[in-house]
Z-matrix of the N, CA and C atoms (Angstrom, degrees):
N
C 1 1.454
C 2 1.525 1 110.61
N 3 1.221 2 112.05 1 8.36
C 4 1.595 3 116.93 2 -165.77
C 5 1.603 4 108.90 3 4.15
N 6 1.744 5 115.63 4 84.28
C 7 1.543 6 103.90 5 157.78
C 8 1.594 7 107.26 6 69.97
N 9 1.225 8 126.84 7 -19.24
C 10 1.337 9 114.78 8 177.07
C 11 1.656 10 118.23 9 -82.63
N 12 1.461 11 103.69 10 158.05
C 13 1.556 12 104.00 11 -176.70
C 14 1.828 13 110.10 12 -91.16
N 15 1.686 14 115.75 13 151.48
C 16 1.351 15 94.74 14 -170.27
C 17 1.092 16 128.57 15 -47.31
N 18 1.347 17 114.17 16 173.88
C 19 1.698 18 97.39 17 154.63
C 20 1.520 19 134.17 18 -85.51
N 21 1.184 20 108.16 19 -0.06
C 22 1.279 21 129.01 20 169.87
C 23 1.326 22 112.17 21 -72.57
N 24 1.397 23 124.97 22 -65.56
C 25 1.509 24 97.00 23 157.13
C 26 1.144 25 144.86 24 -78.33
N 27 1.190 26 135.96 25 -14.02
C 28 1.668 27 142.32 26 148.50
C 29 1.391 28 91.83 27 -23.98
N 30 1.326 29 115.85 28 -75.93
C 31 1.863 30 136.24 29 -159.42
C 32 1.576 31 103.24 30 -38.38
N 33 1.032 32 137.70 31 -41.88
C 34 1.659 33 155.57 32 -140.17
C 35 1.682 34 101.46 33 -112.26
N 36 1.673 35 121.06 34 89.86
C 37 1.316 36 121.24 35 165.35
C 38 1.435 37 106.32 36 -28.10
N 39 1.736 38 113.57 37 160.00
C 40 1.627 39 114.11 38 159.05
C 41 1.806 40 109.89 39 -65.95
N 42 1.225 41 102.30 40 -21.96
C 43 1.701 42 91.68 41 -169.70
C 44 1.588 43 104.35 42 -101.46
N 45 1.345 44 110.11 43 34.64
C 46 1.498 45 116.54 44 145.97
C 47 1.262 46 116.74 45 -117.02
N 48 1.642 47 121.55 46 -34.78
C 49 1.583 48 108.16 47 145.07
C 50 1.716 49 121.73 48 -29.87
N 51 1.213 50 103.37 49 -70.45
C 52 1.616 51 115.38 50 -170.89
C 53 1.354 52 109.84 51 -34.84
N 54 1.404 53 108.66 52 -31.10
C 55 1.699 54 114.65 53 -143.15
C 56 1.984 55 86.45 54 -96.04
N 57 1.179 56 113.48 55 -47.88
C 58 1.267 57 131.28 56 147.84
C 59 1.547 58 121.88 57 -9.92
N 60 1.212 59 113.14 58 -64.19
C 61 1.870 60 132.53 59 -164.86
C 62 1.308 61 86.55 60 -97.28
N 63 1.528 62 156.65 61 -45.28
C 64 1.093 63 154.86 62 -131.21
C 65 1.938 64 72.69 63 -105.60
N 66 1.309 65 140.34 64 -101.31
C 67 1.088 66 130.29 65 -176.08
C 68 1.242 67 130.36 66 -14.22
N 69 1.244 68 113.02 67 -61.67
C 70 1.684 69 127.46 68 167.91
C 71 1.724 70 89.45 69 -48.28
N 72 0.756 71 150.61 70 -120.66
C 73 1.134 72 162.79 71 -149.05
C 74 1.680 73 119.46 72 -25.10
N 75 1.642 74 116.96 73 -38.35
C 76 1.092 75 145.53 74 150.25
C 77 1.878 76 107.54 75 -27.33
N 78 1.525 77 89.57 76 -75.88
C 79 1.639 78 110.36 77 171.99
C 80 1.216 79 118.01 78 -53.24
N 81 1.272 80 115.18 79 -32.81
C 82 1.954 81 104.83 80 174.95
C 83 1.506 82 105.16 81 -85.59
N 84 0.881 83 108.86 82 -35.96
C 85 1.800 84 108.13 83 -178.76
C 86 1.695 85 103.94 84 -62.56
N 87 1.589 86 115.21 85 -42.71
C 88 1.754 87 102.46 86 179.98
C 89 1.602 88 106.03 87 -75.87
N 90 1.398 89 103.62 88 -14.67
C 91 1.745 90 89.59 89 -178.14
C 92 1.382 91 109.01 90 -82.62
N 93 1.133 92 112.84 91 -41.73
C 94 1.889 93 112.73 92 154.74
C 95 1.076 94 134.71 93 -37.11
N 96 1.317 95 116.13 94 -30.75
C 97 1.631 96 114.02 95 -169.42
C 98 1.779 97 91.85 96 -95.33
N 99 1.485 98 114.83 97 -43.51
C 100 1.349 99 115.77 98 -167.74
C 101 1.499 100 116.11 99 -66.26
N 102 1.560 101 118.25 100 -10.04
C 103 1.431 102 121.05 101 177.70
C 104 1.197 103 90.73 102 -87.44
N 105 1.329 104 117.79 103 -49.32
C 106 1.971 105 116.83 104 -171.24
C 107 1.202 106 96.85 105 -48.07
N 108 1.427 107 128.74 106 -57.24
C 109 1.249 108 109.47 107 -162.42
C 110 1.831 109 120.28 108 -90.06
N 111 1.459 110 106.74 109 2.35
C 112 1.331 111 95.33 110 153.27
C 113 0.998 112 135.32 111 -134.56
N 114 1.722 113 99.76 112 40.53
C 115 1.670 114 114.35 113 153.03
C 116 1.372 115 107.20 114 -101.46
N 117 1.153 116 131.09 115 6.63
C 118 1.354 117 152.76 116 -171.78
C 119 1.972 118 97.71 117 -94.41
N 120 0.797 119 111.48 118 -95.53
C 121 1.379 120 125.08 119 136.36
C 122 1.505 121 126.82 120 17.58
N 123 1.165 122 102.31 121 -61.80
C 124 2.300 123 121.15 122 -170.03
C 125 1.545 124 84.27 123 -108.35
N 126 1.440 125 154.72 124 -18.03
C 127 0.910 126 143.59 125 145.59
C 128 1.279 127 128.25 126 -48.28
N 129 1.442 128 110.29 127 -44.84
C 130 1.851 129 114.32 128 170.13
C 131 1.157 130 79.38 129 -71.04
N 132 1.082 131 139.64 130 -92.87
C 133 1.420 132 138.40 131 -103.53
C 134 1.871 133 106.51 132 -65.20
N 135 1.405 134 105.68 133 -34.18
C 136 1.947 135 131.66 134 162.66
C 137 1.659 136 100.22 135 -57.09
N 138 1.106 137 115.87 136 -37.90
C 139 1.698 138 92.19 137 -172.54
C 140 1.371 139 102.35 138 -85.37
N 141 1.548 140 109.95 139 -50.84
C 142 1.789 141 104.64 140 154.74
C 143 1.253 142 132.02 141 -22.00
N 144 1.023 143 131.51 142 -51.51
C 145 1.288 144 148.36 143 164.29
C 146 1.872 145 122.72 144 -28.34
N 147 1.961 146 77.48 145 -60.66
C 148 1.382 147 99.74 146 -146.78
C 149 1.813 148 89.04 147 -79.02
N 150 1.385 149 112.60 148 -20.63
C 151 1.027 150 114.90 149 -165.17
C 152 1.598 151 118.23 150 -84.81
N 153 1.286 152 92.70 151 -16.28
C 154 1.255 153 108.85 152 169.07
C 155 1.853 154 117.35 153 -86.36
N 156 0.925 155 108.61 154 -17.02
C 157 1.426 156 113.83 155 -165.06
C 158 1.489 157 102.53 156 -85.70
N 159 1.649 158 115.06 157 -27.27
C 160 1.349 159 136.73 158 -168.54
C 161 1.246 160 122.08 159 -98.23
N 162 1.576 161 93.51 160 0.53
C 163 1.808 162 101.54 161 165.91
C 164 1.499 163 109.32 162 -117.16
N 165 1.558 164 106.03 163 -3.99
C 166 1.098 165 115.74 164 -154.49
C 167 1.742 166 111.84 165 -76.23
């Protein structure tokens, strides 16, 4: 490769990187919110549970 960079990245504008990190990043933030909200969620639903089990 004498010192050269691939051609794979040469090939790839910066504003397909960008577009790249901006997605990736997109995706961790909805996978974040969607665990928050359904550990949010299995938390009621466990005290519900439990609360029921304790009258039960």
């Amino acid at each position: 490769m004498n010192g050269e960079l691939p051609a794979a990245i040469l090939g790839n504008p910066p504003g397909r990187w960008a577009a790249a990190v901006v997605i990736a990043l997109l995706a961790a933030l909805a996978l974040a919110l969607l665990l928050r909200f359904a550990r949010v969620r299995l938390s009621g639903w466990a005290r519900e549970t439990d609360a029921a089990l304790d009258d039960g």
